[in-house]
ZAMARGU-4260 file (C-alpha; in steps of 0.2 Angstrom, whole numbers, plus 5000, padded with zeros to 4 digits):
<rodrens>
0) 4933/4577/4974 | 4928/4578/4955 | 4914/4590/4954 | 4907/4585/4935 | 4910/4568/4932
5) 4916/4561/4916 | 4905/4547/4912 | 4916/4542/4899 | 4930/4540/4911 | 4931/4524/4917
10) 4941/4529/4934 | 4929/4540/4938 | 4913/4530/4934 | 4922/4518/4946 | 4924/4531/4957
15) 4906/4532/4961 | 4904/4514/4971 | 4917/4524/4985 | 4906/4540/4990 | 4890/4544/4998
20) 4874/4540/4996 | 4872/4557/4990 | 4887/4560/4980 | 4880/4543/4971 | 4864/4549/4967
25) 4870/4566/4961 | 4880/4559/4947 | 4871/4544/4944 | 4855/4557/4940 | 4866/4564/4925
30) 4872/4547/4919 | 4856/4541/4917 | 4849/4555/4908 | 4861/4552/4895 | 4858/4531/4895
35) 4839/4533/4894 | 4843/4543/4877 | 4853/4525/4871 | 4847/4512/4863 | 4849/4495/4871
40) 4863/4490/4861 | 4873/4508/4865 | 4868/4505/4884 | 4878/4490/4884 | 4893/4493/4875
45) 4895/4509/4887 | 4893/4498/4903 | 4904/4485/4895 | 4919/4498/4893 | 4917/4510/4904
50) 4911/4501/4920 | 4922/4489/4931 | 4925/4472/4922 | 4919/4462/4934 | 4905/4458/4926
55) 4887/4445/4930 | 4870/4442/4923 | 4859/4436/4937 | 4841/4426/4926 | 4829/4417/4936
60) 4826/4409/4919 | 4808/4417/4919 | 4795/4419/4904 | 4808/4431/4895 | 4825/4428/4901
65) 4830/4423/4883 | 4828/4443/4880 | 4845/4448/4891 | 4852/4429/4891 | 4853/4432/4871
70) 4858/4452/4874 | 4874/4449/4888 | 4880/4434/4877 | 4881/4443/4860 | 4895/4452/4866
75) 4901/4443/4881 | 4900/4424/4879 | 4910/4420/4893 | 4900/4433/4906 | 4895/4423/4922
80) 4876/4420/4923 | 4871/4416/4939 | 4857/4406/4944 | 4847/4404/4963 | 4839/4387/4963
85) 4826/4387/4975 | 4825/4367/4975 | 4805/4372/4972 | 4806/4376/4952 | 4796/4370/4940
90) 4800/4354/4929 | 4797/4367/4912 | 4808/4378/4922 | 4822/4365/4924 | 4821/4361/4905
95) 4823/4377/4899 | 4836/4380/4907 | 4845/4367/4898 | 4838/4371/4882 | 4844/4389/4885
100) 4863/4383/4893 | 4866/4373/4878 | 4860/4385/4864 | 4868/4400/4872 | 4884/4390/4878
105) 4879/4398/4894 | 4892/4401/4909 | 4880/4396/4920 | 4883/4397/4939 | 4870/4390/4952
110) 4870/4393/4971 | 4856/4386/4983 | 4853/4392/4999 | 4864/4381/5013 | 4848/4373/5020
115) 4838/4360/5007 | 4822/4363/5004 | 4818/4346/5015 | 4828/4352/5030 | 4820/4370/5028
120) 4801/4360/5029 | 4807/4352/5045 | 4814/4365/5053 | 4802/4379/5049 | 4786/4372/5038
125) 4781/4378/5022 | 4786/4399/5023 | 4777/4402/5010 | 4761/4398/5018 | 4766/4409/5031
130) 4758/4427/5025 | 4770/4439/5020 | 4784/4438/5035 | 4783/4419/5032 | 4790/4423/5011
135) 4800/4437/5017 | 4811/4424/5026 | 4808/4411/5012 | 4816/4425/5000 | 4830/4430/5011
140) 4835/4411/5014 | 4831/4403/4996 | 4835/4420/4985 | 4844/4433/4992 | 4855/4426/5002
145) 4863/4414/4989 | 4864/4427/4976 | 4874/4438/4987 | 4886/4423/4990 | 4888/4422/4971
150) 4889/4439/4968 | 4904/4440/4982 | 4911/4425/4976 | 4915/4431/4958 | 4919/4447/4965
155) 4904/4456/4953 | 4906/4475/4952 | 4894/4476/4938 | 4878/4466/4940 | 4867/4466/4924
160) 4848/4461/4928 | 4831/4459/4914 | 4820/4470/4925 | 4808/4481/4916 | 4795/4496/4924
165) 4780/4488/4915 | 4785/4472/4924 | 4775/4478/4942 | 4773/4495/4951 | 4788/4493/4961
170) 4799/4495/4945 | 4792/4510/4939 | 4805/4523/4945 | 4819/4513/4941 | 4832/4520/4930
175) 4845/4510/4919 | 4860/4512/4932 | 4860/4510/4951 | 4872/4504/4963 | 4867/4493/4976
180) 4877/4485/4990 | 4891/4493/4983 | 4892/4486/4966 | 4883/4494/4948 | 4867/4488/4943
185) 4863/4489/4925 | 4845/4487/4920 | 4848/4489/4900 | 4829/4483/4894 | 4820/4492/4909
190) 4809/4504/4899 | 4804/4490/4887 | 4787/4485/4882 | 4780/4470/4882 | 4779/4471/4863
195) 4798/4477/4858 | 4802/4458/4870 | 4793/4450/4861 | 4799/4458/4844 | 4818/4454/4848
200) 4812/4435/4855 | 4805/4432/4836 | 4818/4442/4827 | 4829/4428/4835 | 4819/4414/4835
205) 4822/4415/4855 | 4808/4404/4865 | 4798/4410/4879 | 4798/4400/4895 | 4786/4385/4889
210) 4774/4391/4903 | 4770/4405/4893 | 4757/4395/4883 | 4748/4392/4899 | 4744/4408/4903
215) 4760/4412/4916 | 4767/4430/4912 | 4777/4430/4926 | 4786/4411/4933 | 4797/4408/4950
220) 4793/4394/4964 | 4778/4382/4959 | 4772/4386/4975 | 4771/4404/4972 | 4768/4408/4953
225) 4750/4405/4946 | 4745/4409/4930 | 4737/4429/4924 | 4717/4427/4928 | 4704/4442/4922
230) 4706/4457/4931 | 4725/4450/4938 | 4739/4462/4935 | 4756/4454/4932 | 4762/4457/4950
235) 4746/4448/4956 | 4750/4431/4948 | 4767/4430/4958 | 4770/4427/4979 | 4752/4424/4980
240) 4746/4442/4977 | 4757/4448/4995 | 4772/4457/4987 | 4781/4456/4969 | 4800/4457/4974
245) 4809/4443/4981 | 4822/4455/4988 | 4834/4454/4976 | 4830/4471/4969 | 4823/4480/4986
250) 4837/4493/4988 | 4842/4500/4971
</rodrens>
């Protein structure tokens, strides 16, 4: 057993994603003491060499997904970038992702849940009118299970995400390196603010999601997203007001 792990070793970085829950946790506590002292860029040239190479960006294509879109491709052009497409996205969503596939030269992957949308209606009505239990199950069919196909598919060890801790309060103890379902996650922009995003988005002439200049902070399903209202936080305007998370990031 290796007592003091070398985080600069990738075997034994790799080593992790083999040992229990606690094991994890122990050496991931001293990791991400020393990643929360990195700047963004160092964060990712350290999970670039030293964790497993199969690497994927997962972007819902949201109000700042330019932010880790442009980040990940700077240095890895060709990384997979995978997509859920709920069937239930906005038009504005749908153009942008163009816009951003074609700027970015994106490797864009999309998977949709194994039901359509249509046959999903028929067969259960409209989940998301269905209280919380109702969007859990909507989530599970239309999100999480299609992501976890794609993530199994391309065999991803390293899974990248955008999410920050000012984002909701569910995000708040979240630190830069996890591992979930037995594979890294690497959160490299979770303690930015609202203001450094928007910085590096105008630093590079990177757009927001065109919803931004309705008032939306925070964009998913048309169903389910609604713009930011007074006294609204973030987290309010998404899932009507029942929940932030879609599952995706339950368990790290």
């Amino acid at each position: 057993m290796v007592n003091h792990i070398h985080w600069h070793d990738p075997e034994q970085v790799s080593w992790l994603l083999s040992q229990e829950t606690e094991v994890q946790a122990q050496h991931l506590a001293v990791i991400n003491q020393e990643l929360a002292r990195m700047d963004v860029s160092s964060r990712l040239a350290w999970a670039q060499q030293y964790l497993p190479q199969t690497q994927a960006l997962s972007s819902s294509f949201g109000i700042q997904s330019a932010l880790m879109l442009h980040l990940l491709t700077r240095t890895q052009p060709d990384i997979a970038v995978l997509l859920t497409d709920t069937g239930y996205l906005f038009a504005e969503t749908y153009r942008f992702i163009d816009t951003l596939k074609a700027r970015l030269q994106l490797n864009l992957h999309v998977v949709r849940a194994e039901l359509s949308p249509a046959w999903q209606e028929a067969r259960f009505g409209q989940l998301w009118q269905q209280g919380k239990a109702g969007l859990t199950q909507y989530n599970r069919l239309n999100k999480v299970e299609p992501m976890e196909r794609a993530l199994k598919e391309h065999q991803v060890q390293t899974w990248y995400a955008g999410l920050r801790r000012t984002q909701s309060s569910t995000r708040g103890h979240l630190d830069v390196l996890a591992i979930q379902a037995g594979r890294f996650k690497c959160l490299p922009v979770i303690d930015w603010s609202n203001k450094q995003v928007h910085e590096y988005l105008t630093l590079h002439d990177l757009p927001y999601h065109p919803l931004w200049e309705q008032g939306y902070v925070s964009v998913g399903d048309w169903h389910s997203s609604q713009p930011l209202s007074a006294g609204m936080a973030e987290e309010d305007t998404r899932f009507n007001g029942l929940g932030r998370e879609c599952g995706l990031h339950f368990d790290i």
